[in-house]
VOGU-3710 file (C-alpha; in Angstrom, 3 decimals, decimal comma):
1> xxxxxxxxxx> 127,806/83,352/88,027  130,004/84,311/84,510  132,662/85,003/86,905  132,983/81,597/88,531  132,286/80,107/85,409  135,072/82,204/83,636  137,805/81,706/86,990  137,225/77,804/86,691  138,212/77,468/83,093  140,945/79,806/83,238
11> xxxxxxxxxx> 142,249/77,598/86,602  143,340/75,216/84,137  146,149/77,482/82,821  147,430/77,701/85,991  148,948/74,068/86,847  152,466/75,569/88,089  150,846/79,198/89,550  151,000/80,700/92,570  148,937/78,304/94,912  148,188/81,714/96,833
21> xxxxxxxxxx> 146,880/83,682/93,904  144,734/80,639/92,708  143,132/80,279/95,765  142,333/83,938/96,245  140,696/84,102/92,222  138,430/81,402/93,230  137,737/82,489/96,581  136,985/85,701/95,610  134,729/84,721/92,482  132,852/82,408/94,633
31> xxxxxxxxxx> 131,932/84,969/97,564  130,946/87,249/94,591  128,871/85,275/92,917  127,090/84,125/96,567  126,304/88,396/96,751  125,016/88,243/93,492  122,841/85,460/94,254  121,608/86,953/97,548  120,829/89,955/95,693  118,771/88,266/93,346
41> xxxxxxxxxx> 117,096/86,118/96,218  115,966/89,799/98,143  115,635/91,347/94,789  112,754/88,418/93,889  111,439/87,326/97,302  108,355/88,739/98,230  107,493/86,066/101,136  106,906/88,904/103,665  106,337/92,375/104,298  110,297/92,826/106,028
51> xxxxxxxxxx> 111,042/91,578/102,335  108,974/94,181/100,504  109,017/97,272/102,537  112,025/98,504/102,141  113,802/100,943/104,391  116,772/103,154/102,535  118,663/103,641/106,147  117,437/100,434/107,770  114,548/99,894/109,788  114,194/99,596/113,168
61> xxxxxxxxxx> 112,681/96,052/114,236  110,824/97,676/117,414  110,165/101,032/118,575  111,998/102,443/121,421  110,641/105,076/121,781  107,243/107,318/120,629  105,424/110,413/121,037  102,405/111,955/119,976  104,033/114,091/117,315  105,468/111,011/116,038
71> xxxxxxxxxx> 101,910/109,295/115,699  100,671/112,366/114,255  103,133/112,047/111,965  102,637/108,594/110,992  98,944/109,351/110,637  99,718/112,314/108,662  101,793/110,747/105,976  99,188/107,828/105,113  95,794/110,159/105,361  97,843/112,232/103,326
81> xxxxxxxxxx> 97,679/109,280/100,563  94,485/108,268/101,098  93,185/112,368/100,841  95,033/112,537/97,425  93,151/110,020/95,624  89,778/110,861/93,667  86,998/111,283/96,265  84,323/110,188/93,592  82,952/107,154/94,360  80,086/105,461/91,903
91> xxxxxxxxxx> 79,695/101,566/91,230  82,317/101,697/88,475  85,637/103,207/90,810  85,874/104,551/94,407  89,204/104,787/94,998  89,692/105,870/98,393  87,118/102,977/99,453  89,245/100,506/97,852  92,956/102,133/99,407  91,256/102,364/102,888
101> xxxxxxxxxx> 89,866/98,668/102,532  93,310/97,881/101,509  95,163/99,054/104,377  92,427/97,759/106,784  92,871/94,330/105,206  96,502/94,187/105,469  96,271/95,528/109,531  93,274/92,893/109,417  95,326/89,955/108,170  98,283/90,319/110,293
111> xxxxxxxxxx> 96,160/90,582/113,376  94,031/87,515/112,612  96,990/85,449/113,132  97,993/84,821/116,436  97,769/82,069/118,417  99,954/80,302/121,107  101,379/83,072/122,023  103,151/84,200/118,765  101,575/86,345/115,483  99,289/89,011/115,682
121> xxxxxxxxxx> 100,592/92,629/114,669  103,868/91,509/114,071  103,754/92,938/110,897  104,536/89,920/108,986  102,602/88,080/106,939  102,596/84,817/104,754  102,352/86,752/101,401  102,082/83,543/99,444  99,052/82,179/101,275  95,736/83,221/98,241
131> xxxxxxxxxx> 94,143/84,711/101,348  96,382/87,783/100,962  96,292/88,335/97,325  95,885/91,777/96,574  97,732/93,264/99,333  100,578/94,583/97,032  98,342/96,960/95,573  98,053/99,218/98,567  101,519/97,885/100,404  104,046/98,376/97,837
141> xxxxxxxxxx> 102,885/98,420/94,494  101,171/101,660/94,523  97,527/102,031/93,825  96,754/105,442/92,005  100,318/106,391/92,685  99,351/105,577/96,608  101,587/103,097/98,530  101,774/102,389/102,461  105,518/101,947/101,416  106,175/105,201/100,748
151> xxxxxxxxxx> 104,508/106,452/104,022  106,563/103,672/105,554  110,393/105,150/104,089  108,961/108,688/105,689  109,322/106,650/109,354  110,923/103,481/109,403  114,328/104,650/111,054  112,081/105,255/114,246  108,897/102,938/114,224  108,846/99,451/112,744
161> xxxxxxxxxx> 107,056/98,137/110,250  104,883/96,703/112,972  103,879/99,117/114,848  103,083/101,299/111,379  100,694/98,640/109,981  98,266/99,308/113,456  98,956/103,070/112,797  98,006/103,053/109,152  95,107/101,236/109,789  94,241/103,438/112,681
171> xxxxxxxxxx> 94,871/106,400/110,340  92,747/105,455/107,425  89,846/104,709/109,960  90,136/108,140/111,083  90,476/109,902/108,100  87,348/108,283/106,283  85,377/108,950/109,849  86,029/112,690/108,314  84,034/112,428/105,632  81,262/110,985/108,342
181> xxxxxxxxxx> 82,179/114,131/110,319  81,363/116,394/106,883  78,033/114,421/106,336  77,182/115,073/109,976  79,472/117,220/112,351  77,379/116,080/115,316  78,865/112,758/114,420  81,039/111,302/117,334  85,155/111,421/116,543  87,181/108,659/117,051
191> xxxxxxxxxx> 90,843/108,918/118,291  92,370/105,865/118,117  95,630/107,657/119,188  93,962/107,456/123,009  94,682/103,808/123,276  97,305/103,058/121,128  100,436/101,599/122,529  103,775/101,112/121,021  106,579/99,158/121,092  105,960/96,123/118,977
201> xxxxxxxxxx> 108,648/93,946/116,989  108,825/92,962/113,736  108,890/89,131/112,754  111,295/88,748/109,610  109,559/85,687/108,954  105,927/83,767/109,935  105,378/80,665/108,336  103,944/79,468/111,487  100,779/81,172/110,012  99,736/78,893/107,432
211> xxxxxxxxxx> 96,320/78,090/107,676  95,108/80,940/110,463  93,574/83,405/108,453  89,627/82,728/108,480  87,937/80,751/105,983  84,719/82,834/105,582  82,581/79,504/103,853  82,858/78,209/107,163  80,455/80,619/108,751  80,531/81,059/112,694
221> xxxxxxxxxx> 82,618/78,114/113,481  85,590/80,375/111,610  84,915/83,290/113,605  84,681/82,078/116,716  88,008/79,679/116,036  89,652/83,345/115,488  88,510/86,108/117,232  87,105/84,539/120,335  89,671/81,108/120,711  92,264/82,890/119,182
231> xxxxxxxxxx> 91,828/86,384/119,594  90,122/86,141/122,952  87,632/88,331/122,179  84,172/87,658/123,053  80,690/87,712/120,591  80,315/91,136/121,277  84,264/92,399/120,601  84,225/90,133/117,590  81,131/91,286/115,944  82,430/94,715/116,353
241> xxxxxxxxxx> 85,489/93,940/114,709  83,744/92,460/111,829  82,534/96,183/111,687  86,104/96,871/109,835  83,806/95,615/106,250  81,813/99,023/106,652  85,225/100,244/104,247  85,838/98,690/100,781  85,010/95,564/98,906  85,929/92,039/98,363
251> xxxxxxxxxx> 87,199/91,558/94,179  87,143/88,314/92,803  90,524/88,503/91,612  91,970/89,058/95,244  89,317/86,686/97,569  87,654/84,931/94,972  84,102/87,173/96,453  82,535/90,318/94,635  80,592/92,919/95,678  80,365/96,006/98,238
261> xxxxxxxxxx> 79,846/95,214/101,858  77,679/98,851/101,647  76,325/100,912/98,863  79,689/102,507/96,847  79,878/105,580/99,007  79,183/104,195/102,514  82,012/102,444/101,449  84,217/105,280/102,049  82,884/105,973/105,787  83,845/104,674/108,419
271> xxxxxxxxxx> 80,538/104,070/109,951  77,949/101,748/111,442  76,122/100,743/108,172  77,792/97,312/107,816  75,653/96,604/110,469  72,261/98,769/109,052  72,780/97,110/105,545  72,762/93,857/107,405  69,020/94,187/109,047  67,685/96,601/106,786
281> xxxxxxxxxx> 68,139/94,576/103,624  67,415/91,258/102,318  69,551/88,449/101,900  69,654/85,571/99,738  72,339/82,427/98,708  74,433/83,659/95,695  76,751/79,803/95,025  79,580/79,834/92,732  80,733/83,651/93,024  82,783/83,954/88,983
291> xxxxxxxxxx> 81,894/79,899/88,157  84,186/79,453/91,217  81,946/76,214/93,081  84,191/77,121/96,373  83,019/80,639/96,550  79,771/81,104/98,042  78,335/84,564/99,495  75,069/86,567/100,132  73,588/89,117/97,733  70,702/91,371/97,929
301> xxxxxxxxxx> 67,282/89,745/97,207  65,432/93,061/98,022  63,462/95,347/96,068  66,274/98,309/96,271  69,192/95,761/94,863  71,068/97,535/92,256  70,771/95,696/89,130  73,946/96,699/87,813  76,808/94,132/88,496  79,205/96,408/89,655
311> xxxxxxxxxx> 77,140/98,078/92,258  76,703/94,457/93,655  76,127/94,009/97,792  77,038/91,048/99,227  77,978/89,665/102,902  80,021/86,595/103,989  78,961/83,478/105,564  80,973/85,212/108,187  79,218/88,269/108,263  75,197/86,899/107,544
321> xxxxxxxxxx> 75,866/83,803/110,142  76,485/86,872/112,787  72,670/87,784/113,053  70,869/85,018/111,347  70,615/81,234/112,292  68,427/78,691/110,984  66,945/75,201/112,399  67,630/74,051/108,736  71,365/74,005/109,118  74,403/76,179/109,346
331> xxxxxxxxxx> 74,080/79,968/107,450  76,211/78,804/104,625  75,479/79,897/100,904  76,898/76,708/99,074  74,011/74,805/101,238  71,573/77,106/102,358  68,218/77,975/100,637  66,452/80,843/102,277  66,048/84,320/102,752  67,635/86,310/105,235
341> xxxxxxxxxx> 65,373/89,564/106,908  63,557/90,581/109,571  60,076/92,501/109,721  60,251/96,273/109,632  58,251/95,918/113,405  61,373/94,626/114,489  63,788/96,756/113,571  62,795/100,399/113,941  65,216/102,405/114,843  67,730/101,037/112,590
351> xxxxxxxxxx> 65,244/101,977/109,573  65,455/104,848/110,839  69,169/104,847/110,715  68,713/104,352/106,928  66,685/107,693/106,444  63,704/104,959/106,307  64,636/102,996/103,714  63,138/99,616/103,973  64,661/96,676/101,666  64,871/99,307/98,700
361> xxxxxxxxxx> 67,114/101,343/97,570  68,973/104,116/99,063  70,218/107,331/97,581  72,464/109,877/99,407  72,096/113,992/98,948  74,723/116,293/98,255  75,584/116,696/101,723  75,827/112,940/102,323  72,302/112,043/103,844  70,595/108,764/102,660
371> xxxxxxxxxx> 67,283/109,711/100,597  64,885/107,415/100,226  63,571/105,787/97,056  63,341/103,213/94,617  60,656/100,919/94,261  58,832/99,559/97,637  60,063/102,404/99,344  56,779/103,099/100,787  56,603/99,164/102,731  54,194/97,972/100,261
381> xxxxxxxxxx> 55,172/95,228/98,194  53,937/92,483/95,810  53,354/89,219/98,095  54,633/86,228/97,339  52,661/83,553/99,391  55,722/83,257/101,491  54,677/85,211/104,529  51,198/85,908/104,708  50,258/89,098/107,221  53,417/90,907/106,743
391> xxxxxxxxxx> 52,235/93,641/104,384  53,732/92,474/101,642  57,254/92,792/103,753  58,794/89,499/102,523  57,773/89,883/99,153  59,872/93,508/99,258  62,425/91,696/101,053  63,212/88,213/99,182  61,496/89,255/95,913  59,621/86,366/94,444
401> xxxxxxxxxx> 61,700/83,922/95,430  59,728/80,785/96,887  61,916/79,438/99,843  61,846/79,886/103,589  63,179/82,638/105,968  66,369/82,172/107,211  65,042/81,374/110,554  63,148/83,832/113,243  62,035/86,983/110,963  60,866/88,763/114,465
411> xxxxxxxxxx> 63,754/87,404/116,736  66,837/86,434/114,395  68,929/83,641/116,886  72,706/84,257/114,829  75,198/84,098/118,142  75,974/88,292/117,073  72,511/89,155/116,296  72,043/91,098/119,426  74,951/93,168/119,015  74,348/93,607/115,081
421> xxxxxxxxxx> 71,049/95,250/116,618  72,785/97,150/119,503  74,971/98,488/116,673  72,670/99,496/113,934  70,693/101,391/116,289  73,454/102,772/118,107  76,561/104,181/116,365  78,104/104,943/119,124  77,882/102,073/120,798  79,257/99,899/117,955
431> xxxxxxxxxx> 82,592/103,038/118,062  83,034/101,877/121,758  83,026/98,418/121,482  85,272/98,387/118,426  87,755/100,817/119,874  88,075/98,155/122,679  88,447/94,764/120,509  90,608/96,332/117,978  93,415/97,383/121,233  92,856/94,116/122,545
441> xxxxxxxxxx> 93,397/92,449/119,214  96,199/94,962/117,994  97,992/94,191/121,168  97,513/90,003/121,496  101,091/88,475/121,985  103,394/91,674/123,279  104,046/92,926/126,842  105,738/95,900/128,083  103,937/98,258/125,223  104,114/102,141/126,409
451> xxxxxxxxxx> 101,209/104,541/125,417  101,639/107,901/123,254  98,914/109,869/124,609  99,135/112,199/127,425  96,299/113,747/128,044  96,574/116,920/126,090  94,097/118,210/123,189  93,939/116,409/120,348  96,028/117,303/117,132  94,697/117,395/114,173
461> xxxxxxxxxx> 97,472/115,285/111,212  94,452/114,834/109,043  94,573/119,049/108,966  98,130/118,692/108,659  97,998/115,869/105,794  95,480/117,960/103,903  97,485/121,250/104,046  95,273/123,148/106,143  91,872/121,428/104,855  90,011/119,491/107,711
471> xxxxxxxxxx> 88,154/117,060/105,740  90,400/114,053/103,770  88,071/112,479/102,079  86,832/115,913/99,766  88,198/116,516/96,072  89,850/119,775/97,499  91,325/118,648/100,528  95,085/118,173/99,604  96,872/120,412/97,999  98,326/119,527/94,716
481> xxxxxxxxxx> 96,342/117,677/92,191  95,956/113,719/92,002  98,480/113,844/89,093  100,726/115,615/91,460  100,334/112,503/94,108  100,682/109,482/91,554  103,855/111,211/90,326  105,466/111,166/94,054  104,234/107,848/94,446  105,822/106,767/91,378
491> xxxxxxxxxx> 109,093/108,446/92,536  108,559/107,410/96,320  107,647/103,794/96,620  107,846/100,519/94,629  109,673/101,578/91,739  112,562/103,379/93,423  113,119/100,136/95,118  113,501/98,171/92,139  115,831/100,642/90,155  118,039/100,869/92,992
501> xxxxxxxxxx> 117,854/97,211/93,157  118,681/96,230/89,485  121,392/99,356/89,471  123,104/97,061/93,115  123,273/93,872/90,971  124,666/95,334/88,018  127,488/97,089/90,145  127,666/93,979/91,866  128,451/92,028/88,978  130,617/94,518/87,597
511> xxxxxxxxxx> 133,047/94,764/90,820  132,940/90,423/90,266  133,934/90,760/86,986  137,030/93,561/87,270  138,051/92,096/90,178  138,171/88,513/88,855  140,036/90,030/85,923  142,311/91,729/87,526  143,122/89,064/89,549  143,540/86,396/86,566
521> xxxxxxxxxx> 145,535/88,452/84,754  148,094/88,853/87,699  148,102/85,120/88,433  148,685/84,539/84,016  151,909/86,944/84,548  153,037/84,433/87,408  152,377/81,365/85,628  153,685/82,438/82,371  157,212/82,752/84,595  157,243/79,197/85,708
531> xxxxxxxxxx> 155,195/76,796/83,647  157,485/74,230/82,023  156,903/74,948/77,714  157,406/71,372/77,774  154,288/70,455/78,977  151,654/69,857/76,862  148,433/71,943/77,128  145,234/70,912/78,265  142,861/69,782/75,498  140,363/72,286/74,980
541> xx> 141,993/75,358/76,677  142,864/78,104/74,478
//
């Protein structure tokens, strides 16, 4: 804005100019200055992802056109991220659980909110809403030198930035069903690229979405307001979506919650043990998550719970209310006062599931198999007059803690509860049924979408990603070391964007300022011709 500033006290020396050349300084100063300003506006904006991800050719808005290769591609470039960050994982930093929860959340988020019609995997979301907080660290901002952005720049001339959110998701799902896959090759696959259909448009803006994105102290209510009146899924396709938790965790500074869904390293699998942790361990009220009195959630109460605070596991209201009701009121931790478990009678096969492990702890072996052990690992456990002729179950499950069960501990009533069972027992049966709500949520709001799969063998872009190496998720997967990947990352995503940015305005502002110039000077030569030295000069004007 120097420029205007400068052409508007400089006017004043040109009373008996060239009406032409006056009007062309200020015109010209004024439309520079309104760049500038829009430069600063795009430069600072972050309201949505069409602001942030930024495409150095232009992105498409909607995908014409597809193919397999070009999914591959897609899936490629962000397993390709994912594979290059450490593959250790203990209570204190598991990277690649925290990227792939990321990218889940951020597919997660922008489904959650359609409704009427419009939303859904648009790929925009309302970046200012707390609910999303976080989100730059795996979008744009780079986490570990990994950013979807950078995958994103690889693509965007051809697929839009809606379409790429499903496929990123989609891709990290796969790629941490790999390290399942090393764990257990007779593990089923899952190839999301069998359903997936493209041809989605980007929304430049959303703030129609205020407000949609679950609030998990409601409990139930919340998730059947989304998935099932929103969503139109039904109990059974939106307990299987809740099945996307079985990767990450929630941090207090980005949801306000803390803990791991899983144990650290389940966290990195995408598997069924959301759903085994959920019936296999003991649950109990934790109020005022950080001092925060409006974050509430569920931590272990059991025998196995890990008593350091970083290897904390937690669920939702959203995610206990699923398989456990109670006559006292609604499963809610800011108001609830019980115990959430069920006998080990009931739930065989799923203890089974956890290599036997029975509200204790569980270890994993070298090639990923739970061991059992810690203390009550054997069933027997100190009783705590809370449920006599269990064995001492309850006392393994809730600890000494003298309060009710949270409801039927033979027959749990939550509206999910059958399909949390179904799904613990039965990987894959939970695969199916999540395969089916995620397409059906992925695709809520858009018509005319065109499939990329024909039929033919599956490709392998994890192989591809990895250079040759099959499995993502182990320390010698990719080739190149991690310092290698946080360097392109660096050079790749978020901060190429804002050098090339800052370097715009400055030109920007330089062009205003020569131009201007130039300009003033040629309109001083004209008035210097024809203003009458008679007249006396303007006070102030030098």
């Amino acid at each position: 804005f120097w420029c205007k500033c400068q052409a508007a006290s400089r006017a004043r020396l040109l009373y008996r100019a060239s009406h032409t050349d006056l009007v062309m300084v200020l015109g010209l100063t004024w439309w520079s200055s309104l760049c500038l300003t829009g430069l600063s506006v795009h430069a600072s904006a972050e309201a949505t992802p069409y602001d942030i991800m930024f495409c150095p050719k232009g992105g498409v808005l909607r995908t014409e056109h597809m193919t397999e290769s070009d999914y591959d591609a897609v899936v490629a470039s962000v397993a390709g991220l994912l594979g290059r960050l450490p593959s250790a994982c203990t209570v204190a930093s598991c990277p690649q659980a925290d990227w792939a929860g990321c990218v889940l959340r951020v597919a997660g988020h922008d489904l959650m909110d359609f409704g009427d019609g419009v939303g859904g995997s648009d790929g925009c979301l309302d970046l200012a809403d707390p609910d999303n907080t976080g989100l730059a660290a795996c979008m744009h901002a780079g986490e570990e030198g990994a950013s979807l952005l950078s995958a994103y720049q690889e693509h965007c001339e051809k697929i839009s930035l809606a379409d790429f959110f499903v496929v990123a998701a989609e891709a990290v799902m796969t790629a941490t069903r790999a390290n399942v896959l090393a764990a257990n090759p007779g593990a089923e696959q899952v190839i999301f690229k069998e359903r997936f259909r493209f041809g989605r448009t980007t929304r430049k803006t959303c703030s129609f979405v205020a407000g949609r994105l679950p609030d998990a102290e409601r409990g139930c209510p919340a998730v059947e307001e989304t998935f099932i009146d929103r969503l139109g899924l039904d109990w059974r396709g939106a307990t299987a979506l809740m099945g996307v938790h079985s990767l990450g965790r929630a941090h207090v500074e980005n949801s306000g919650y803390d803990g791991w869904w899983s144990d650290p390293e389940n966290s990195r699998r995408f598997n069924h043990d959301y759903y085994v942790s959920m019936l296999a361990k003991g649950w109990t009220p934790q109020r005022a998550v950080a001092g925060n009195l409006a974050k509430n959630q569920w931590e272990r109460a059991d025998a196995g719970r890990d008593r350091d605070p970083r290897g904390k596991e937690m669920m939702l209201n959203t995610d206990i209310c699923l398989a456990y009701a109670d006559d006292a009121g609604p499963m809610l931790a800011a108001s609830q006062d019980c115990c959430a478990w069920v006998t080990r009678e009931t739930i065989p096969v799923v203890i089974q599931n956890n290599n036997g492990a029975f509200c204790s702890s569980a270890r994993l072996d070298g090639a990923g198999r739970r061991l059992q052990g810690g203390p009550g690992g054997d069933g027997r456990g100190p009783r705590n007059g809370g449920g006599g002729g269990d064995g001492g179950q309850r006392g393994q499950c809730c600890g000494d803690r003298q309060v009710e069960d949270c409801g039927n501990r033979n027959a749990p009533t939550g509206p999910g509860y059958r399909w949390v069972k179904q799904f613990a027992d039965d990987e894959s049966s939970w695969l199916a049924a999540f395969q089916a709500a995620w397409t059906k949520a992925t695709e809520n709001g858009f018509t005319n979408l065109t499939g990329v799969y024909q039929g033919r063998a599956a490709t392998n872009p994890l192989a591809e990603a990895a250079g040759g190496a099959v499995h993502v998720g182990s320390s010698t997967s990719v080739a190149g070391s991690s310092r290698d990947a946080r360097a392109s990352g660096r050079l790749r995503g978020s901060p190429l964007k804002l050098v090339l940015t800052i370097a715009g305005v400055v030109l920007g502002m330089c062009m205003c300022a020569c131009i201007s110039c130039t300009l003033w000077r040629r309109s001083k030569r004209a008035a210097s011709s024809s203003i009458d030295p008679s007249m006396p000069a303007f006070k102030g004007v030098p």
